[in-house]
C-alpha positions in Angstrom: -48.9 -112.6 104.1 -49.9 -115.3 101.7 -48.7 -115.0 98.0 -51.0 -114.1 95.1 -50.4 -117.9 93.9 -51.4 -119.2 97.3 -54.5 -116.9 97.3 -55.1 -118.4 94.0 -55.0 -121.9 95.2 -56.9 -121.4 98.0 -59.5 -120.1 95.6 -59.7 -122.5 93.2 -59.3 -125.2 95.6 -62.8 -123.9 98.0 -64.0 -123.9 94.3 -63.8 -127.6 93.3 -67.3 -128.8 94.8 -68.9 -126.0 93.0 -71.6 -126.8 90.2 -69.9 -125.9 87.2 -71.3 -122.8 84.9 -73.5 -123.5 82.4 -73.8 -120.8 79.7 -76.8 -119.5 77.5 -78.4 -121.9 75.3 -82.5 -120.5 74.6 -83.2 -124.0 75.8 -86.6 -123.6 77.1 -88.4 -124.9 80.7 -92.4 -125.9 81.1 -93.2 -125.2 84.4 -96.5 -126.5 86.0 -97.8 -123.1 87.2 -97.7 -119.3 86.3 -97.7 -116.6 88.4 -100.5 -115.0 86.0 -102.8 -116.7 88.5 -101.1 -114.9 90.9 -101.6 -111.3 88.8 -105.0 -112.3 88.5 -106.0 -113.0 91.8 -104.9 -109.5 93.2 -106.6 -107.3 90.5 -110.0 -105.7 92.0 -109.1 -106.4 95.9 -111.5 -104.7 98.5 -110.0 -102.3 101.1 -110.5 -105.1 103.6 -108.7 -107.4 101.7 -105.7 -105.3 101.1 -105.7 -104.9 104.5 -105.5 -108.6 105.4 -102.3 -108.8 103.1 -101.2 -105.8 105.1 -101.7 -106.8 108.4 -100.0 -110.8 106.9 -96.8 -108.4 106.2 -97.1 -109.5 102.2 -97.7 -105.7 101.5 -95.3 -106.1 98.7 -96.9 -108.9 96.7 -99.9 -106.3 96.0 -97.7 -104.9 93.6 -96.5 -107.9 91.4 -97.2 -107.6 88.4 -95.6 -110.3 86.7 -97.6 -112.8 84.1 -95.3 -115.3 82.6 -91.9 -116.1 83.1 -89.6 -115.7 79.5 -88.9 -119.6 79.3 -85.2 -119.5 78.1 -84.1 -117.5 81.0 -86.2 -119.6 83.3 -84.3 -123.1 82.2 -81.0 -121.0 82.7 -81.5 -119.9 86.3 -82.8 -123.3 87.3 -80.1 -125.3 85.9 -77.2 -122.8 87.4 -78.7 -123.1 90.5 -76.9 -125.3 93.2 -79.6 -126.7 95.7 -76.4 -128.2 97.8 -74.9 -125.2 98.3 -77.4 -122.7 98.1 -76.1 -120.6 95.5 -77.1 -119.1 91.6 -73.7 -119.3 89.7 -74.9 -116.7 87.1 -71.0 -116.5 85.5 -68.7 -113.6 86.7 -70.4 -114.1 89.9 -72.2 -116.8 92.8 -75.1 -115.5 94.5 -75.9 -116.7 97.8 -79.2 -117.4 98.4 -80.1 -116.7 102.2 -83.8 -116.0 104.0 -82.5 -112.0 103.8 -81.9 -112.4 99.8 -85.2 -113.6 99.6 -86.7 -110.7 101.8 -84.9 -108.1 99.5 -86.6 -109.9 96.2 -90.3 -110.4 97.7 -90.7 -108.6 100.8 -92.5 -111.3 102.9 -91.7 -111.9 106.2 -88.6 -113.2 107.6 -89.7 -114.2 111.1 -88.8 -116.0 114.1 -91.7 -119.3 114.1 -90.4 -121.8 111.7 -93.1 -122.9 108.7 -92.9 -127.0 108.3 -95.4 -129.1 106.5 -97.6 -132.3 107.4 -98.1 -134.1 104.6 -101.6 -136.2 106.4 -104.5 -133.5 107.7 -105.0 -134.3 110.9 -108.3 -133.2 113.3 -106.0 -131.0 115.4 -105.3 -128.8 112.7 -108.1 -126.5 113.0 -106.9 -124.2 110.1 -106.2 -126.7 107.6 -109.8 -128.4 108.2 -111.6 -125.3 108.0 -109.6 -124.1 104.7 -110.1 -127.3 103.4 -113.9 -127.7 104.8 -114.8 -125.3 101.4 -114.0 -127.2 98.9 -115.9 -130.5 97.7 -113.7 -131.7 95.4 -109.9 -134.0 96.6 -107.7 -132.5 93.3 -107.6 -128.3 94.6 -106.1 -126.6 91.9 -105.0 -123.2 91.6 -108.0 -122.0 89.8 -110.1 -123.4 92.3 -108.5 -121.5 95.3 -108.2 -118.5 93.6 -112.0 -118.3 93.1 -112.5 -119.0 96.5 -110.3 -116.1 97.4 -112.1 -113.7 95.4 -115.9 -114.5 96.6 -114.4 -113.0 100.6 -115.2 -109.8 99.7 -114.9 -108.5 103.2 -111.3 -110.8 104.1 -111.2 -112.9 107.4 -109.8 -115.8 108.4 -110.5 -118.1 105.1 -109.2 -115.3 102.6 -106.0 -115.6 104.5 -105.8 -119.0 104.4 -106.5 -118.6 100.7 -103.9 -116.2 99.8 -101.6 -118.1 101.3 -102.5 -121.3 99.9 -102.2 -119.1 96.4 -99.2 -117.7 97.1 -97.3 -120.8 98.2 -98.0 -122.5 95.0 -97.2 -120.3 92.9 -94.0 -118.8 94.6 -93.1 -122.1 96.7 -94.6 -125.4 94.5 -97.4 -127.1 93.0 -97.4 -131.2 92.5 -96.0 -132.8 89.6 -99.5 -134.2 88.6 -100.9 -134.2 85.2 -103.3 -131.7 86.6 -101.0 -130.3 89.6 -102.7 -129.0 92.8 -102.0 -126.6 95.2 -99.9 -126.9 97.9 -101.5 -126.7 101.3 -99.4 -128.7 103.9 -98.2 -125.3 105.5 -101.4 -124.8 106.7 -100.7 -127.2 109.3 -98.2 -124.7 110.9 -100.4 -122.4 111.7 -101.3 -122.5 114.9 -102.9 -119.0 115.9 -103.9 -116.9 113.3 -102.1 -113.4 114.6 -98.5 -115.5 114.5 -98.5 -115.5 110.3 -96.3 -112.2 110.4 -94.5 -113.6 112.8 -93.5 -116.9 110.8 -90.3 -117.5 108.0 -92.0 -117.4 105.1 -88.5 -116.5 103.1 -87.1 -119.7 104.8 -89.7 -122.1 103.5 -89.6 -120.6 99.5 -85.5 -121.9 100.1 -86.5 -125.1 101.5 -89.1 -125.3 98.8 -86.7 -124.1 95.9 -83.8 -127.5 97.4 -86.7 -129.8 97.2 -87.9 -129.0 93.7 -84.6 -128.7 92.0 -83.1 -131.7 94.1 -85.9 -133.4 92.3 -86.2 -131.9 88.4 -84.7 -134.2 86.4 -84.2 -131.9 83.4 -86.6 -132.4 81.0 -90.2 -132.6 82.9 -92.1 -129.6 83.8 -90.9 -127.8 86.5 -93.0 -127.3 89.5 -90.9 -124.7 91.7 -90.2 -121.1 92.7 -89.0 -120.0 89.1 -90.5 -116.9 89.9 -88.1 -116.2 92.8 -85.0 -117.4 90.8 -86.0 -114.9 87.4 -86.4 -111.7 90.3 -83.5 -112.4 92.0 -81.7 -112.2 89.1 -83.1 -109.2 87.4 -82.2 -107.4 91.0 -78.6 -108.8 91.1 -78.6 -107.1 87.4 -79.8 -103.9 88.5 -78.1 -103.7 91.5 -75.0 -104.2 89.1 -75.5 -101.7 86.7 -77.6 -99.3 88.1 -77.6 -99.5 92.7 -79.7 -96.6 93.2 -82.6 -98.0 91.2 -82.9 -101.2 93.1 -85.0 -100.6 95.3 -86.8 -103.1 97.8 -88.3 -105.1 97.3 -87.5 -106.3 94.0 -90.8 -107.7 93.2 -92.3 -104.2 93.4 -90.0 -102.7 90.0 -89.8 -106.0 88.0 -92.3 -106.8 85.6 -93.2 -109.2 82.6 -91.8 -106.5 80.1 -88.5 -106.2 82.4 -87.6 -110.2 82.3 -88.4 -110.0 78.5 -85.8 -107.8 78.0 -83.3 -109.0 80.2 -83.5 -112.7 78.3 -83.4 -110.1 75.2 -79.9 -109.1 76.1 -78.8 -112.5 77.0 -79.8 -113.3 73.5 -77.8 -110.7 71.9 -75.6 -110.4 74.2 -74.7 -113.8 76.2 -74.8 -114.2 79.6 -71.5 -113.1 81.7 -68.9 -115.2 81.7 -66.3 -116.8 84.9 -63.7 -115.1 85.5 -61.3 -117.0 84.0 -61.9 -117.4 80.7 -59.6 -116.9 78.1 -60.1 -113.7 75.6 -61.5 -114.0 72.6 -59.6 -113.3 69.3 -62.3 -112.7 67.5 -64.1 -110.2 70.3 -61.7 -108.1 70.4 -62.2 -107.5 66.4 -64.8 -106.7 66.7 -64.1 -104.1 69.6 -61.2 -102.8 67.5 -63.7 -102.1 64.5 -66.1 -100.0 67.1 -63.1 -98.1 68.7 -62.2 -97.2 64.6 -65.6 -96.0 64.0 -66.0 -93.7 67.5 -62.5 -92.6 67.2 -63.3 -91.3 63.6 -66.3 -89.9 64.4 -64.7 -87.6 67.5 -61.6 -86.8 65.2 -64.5 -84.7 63.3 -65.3 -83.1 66.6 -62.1 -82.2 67.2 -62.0 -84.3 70.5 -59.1 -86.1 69.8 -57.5 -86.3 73.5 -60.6 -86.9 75.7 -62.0 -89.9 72.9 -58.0 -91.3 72.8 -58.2 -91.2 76.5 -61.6 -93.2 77.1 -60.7 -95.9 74.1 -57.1 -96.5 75.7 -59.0 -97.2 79.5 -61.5 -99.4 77.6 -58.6 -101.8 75.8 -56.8 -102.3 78.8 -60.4 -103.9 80.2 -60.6 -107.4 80.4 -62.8 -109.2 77.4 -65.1 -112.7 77.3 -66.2 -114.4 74.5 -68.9 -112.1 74.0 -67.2 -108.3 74.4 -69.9 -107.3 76.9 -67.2 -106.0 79.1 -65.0 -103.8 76.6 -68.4 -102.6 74.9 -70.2 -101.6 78.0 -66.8 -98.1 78.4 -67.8 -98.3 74.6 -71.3 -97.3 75.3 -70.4 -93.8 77.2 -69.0 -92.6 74.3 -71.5 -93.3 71.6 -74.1 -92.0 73.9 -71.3 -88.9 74.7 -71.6 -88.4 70.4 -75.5 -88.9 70.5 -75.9 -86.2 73.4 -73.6 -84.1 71.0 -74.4 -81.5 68.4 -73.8 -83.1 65.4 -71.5 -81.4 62.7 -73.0 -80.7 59.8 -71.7 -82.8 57.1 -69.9 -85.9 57.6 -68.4 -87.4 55.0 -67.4 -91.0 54.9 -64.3 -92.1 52.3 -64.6 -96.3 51.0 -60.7 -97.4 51.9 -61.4 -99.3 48.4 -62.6 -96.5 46.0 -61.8 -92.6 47.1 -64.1 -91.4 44.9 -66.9 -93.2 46.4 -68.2 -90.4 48.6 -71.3 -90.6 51.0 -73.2 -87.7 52.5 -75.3 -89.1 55.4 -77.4 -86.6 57.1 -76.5 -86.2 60.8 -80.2 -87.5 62.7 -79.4 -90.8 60.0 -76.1 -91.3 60.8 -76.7 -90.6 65.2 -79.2 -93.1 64.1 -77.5 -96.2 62.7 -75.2 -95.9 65.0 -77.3 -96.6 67.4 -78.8 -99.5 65.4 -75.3 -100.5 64.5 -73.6 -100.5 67.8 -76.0 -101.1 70.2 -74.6 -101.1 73.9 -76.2 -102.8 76.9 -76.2 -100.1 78.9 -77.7 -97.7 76.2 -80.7 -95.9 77.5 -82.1 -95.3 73.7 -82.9 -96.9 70.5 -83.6 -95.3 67.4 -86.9 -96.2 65.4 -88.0 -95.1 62.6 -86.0 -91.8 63.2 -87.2 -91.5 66.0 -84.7 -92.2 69.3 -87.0 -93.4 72.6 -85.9 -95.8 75.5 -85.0 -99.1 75.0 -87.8 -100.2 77.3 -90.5 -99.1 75.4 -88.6 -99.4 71.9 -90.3 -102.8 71.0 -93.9 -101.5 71.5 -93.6 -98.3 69.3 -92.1 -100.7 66.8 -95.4 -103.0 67.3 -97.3 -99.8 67.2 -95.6 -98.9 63.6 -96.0 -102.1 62.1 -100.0 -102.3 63.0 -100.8 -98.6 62.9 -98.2 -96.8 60.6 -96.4 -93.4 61.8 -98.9 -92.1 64.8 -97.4 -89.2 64.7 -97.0 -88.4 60.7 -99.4 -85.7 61.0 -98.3 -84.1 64.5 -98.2 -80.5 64.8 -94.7 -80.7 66.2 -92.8 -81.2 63.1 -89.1 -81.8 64.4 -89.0 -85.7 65.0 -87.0 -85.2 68.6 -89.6 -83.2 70.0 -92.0 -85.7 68.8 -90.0 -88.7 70.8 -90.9 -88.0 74.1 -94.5 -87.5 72.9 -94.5 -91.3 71.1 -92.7 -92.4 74.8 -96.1 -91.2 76.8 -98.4 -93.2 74.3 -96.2 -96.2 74.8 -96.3 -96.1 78.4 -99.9 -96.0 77.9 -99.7 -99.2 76.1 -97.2 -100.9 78.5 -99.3 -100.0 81.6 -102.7 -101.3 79.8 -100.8 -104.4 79.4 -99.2 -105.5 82.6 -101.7 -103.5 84.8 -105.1 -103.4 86.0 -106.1 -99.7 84.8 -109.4 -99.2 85.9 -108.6 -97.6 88.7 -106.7 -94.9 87.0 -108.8 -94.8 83.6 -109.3 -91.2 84.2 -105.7 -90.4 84.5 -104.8 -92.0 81.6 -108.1 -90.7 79.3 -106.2 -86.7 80.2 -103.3 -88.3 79.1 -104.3 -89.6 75.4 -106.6 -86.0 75.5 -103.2 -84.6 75.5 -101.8 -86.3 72.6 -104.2 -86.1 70.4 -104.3 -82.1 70.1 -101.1 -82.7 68.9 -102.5 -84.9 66.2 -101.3 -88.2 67.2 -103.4 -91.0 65.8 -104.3 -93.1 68.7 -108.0 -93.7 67.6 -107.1 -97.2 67.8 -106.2 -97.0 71.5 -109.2 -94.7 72.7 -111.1 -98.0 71.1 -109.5 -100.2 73.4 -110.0 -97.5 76.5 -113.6 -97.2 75.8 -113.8 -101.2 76.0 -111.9 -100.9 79.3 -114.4 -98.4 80.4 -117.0 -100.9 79.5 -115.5 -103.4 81.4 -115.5 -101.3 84.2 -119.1 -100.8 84.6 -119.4 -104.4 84.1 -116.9 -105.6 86.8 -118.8 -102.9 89.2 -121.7 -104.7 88.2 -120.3 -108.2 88.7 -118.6 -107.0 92.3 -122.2 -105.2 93.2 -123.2 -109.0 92.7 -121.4 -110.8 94.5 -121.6 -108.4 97.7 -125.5 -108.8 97.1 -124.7 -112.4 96.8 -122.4 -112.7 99.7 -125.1 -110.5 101.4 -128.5 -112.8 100.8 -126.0 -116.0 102.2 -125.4 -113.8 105.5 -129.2 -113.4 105.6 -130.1 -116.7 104.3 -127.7 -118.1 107.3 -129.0 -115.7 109.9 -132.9 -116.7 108.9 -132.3 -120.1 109.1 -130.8 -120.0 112.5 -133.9 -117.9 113.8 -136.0 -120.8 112.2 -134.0 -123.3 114.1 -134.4 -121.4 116.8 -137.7 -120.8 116.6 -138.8 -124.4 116.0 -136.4 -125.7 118.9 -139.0 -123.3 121.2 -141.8 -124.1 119.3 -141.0 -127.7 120.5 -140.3 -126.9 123.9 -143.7 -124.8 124.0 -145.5 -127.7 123.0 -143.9 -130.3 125.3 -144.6 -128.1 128.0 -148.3 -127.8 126.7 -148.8 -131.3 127.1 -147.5 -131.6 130.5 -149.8 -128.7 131.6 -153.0 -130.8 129.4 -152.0 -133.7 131.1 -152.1 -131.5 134.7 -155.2 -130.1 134.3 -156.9 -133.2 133.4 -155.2 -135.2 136.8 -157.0 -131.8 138.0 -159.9 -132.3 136.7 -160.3 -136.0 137.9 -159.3 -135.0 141.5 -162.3 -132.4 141.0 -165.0 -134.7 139.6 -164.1 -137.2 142.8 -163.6 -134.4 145.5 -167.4 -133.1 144.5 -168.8 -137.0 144.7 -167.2 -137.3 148.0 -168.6 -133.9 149.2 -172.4 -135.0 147.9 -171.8 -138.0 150.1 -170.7 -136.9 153.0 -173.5 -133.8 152.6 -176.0 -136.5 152.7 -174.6 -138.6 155.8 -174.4 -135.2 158.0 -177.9 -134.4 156.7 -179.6 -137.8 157.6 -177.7 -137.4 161.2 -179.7 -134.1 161.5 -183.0 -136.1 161.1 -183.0 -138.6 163.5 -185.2 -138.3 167.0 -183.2 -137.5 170.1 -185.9 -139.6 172.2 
């Protein structure tokens, strides 16, 4: 058996060629695309349309839901990511980057017929003419296919074509042009239009992903599958922290608000470190100070042993630069003393004056603590008294700022009954924002109902409901138009075919009337000349008849 050392060795040494880690800066990436055209593009889809995406095995990408990428977290992925080797170095771990990874973040299909590109159309590829046959302009741009894809009410072939054009652009890569354009050389592949479930979609975003990064030099916009790299990541994170819910596909749980925070963290936080780096002096202060501060706090408690327990385990854990590590065993126990009843009176002595005594009430003090020592794996954040999740923590604080208290003149009166009330109005917000909710307007009108018999303020949000509901009758309007628009072209196209029709017989029916003219005159002349030679002949037989026998 080989020794630890040798292990060691062997380790580093398979580690040498590796792109080295490169840690959290905030430096920021332009990219030359969004997937917000993406988001667009599949709010108000038919039932036949929804169906094509089925029956294409992209079911999954009906429910994405992503806008914007958060830009520092974008430039951090892509310049971690190793195009040679295939791999996100994301610090305390390398992810591998297979056509199976890429199936667990988007859910497209991972067949058997390979997807390769022609960069010159050619006449025998029947799919790429006819998608291409639509537009009159060279320069396609995103915009341009995606209202293309809309105005197919009723799918087919050419909506297909168009989602995948849209797709590929925005989850594979767009050109590096001033104004970029899409990217349709795929199309080529496509040989029979049943075979698109069949084909590697997950293989081409990879080879898509090497190209672009092989070819980024750093500082110009980026024209790749940043979208893929940011997912990936936030499911590698949840599957870390929390396995049971990261579900599959990724691209079905992560949103705009989800990415936000995760960069968030990073901010606060850093990003984890390798393995190997050395502990920080000044991190483990500061880990000292918040083992102090919960010991003293369970001393009160008179749970002395359990508290001693849980701080020694957390001190023997390794710590990086940041503490993430030793504050994440930290984080049990100040959410053990917020689940807690909390004594009384606590009463906090200066070390420099012992007369200096300070009576915080217990909801303060649960409070800043949370404010104080916030933990990455906390669940809740206090605002403004009041303690919510962390996901939603940054809209009731918008919500404050704009609005004031909502809930200052609720009939609940006890502030942690009032929480999960101010949690359902910012779910509200959070849906309105990275969803299309006209679909479920109804649901959510019964919701705010709700709420405001318990007089929360959210005037300012039924204002902004009643404009969605506007903007419903309008969008059935504007969909009503386009069917009646898509409808008059069927109708235009089907008349205009009888009238070609009809003239190509009208033709015919004339030709043939001249040949018939032309017949009965020949008849005619035979007539005329048949009756002359009768009258003749009449008149020989007659003057025969005359003549004297003797």
């Amino acid at each position: 058996m080989a020794s630890r050392c040798q292990l060691r060795s062997v380790n580093r040494h398979s580690r040498m060629d590796r792109q080295p880690f490169v840690p959290y800066t905030n430096k920021k990436i332009e990219t030359t695309s969004t997937p917000d055209s993406l988001c667009c593009a599949l709010q108000g889809l038919t039932n036949a349309q929804k169906a094509d995406i089925t029956n294409m095995g992209f079911e999954s990408i009906k429910s994405f839901s992503i806008h914007n990428i958060p830009t520092g977290l974008g430039y951090w992925l892509l310049v971690n990511y190793d195009h040679k080797r295939s791999e996100l170095n994301v610090g305390d771990r390398v992810i591998e980057i297979t056509p199976s990874k890429v199936h667990d973040v988007l859910g497209v299909p991972t067949g058997t017929i390979a997807v390769f590109e022609k960069r010159k159309p050619r006449k025998a590829d029947a799919f790429r003419e006819e998608w291409r046959n639509q537009f009159n302009q060279d320069k396609i741009t995103v915009k341009n296919v995606s209202d293309k894809l809309k105005s197919y009410r009723n799918g087919g072939t050419l909506f297909k074509l168009n989602f995948l054009v849209l797709f590929n652009s925005v989850m594979g890569e767009t050109t590096k042009r001033m104004y970029p354009t899409v990217n349709h050389k795929f199309l080529a592949s496509i040989m029979n239009e049943g075979d698109i479930s069949s084909m590697d979609w997950c293989s081409y975003i990879i080879t898509c992903l090497k190209r672009t990064k092989e070819e980024w030099n750093g500082t110009e916009p980026y024209n790749g599958p940043l979208t893929f790299l940011a997912v990936l990541y936030a499911h590698e994170q949840q599957l870390k922290c929390s396995p049971e819910k990261a579900i599959t596909s990724a691209i079905k749980y992560v949103t705009t608000d989800y990415l936000v925070d995760l960069e968030s963290s990073m901010c606060d936080n850093g990003p984890c470190l390798n393995d190997d780096v050395e502990e920080d002096n000044q991190s483990t202060q500061y880990v000292e100070v918040q083992v102090e501060m919960v010991t003293q706090i369970e001393l009160d408690k008179g749970q002395t042993g359990e508290v001693q327990a849980d701080i020694d385990q957390n001190l023997n854990m390794p710590i990086g630069p940041s503490g993430a590590q030793s504050l994440s065993g930290l984080s049990a126990n100040l959410s053990h003393c917020n689940r807690s009843e909390p004594p009384k009176d606590v009463i906090l002595l200066d070390d420099n004056d012992d007369d200096d005594v300070v009576i915080l009430d217990p909801k303060q003090e649960q409070c800043e603590l949370v404010e104080k020592f916030p933990s990455r794996r906390s669940d809740t954040v206090c605002v403004q008294g009041y303690t919510v999740k962390r996901d939603v923590a940054k809209i009731l604080e918008a919500i404050f700022e704009k609005h004031g208290d909502i809930a200052d003149k609720c009939v609940i009166k006890t502030k942690s009954l009032r929480s999960p009330i101010l949690e359902a109005v910012c779910e509200v917000v959070k849906w309105i924002q990275v969803n299309d909710v006209l679909d479920k307007l109804e649901d959510i009108e019964n919701r705010l109902s709700d709420i405001k018999a318990l007089n929360i303020d959210v005037s300012w949000l039924q204002t902004r409901l009643d404009a969605i509901r506007k903007r419903k009758a309008v969008s059935e309007e504007y969909n009503l138009l386009i069917e009646m628009k898509a409808n008059a072209l069927s109708a235009k196209k089907a008349a205009q075919i009888c009238l070609r029709k009809r003239r190509a017989e009208l033709a015919d029916a004339q030709e043939q009337s001249k040949r018939a003219k032309r017949c009965v005159d020949v008849l005619h002349l035979v007539g005329a000349n048949l009756i002359d030679h009768f009258f003749k002949s009449e008149a020989k037989m007659n003057s025969w008849v005359k003549d004297a026998v003797v």
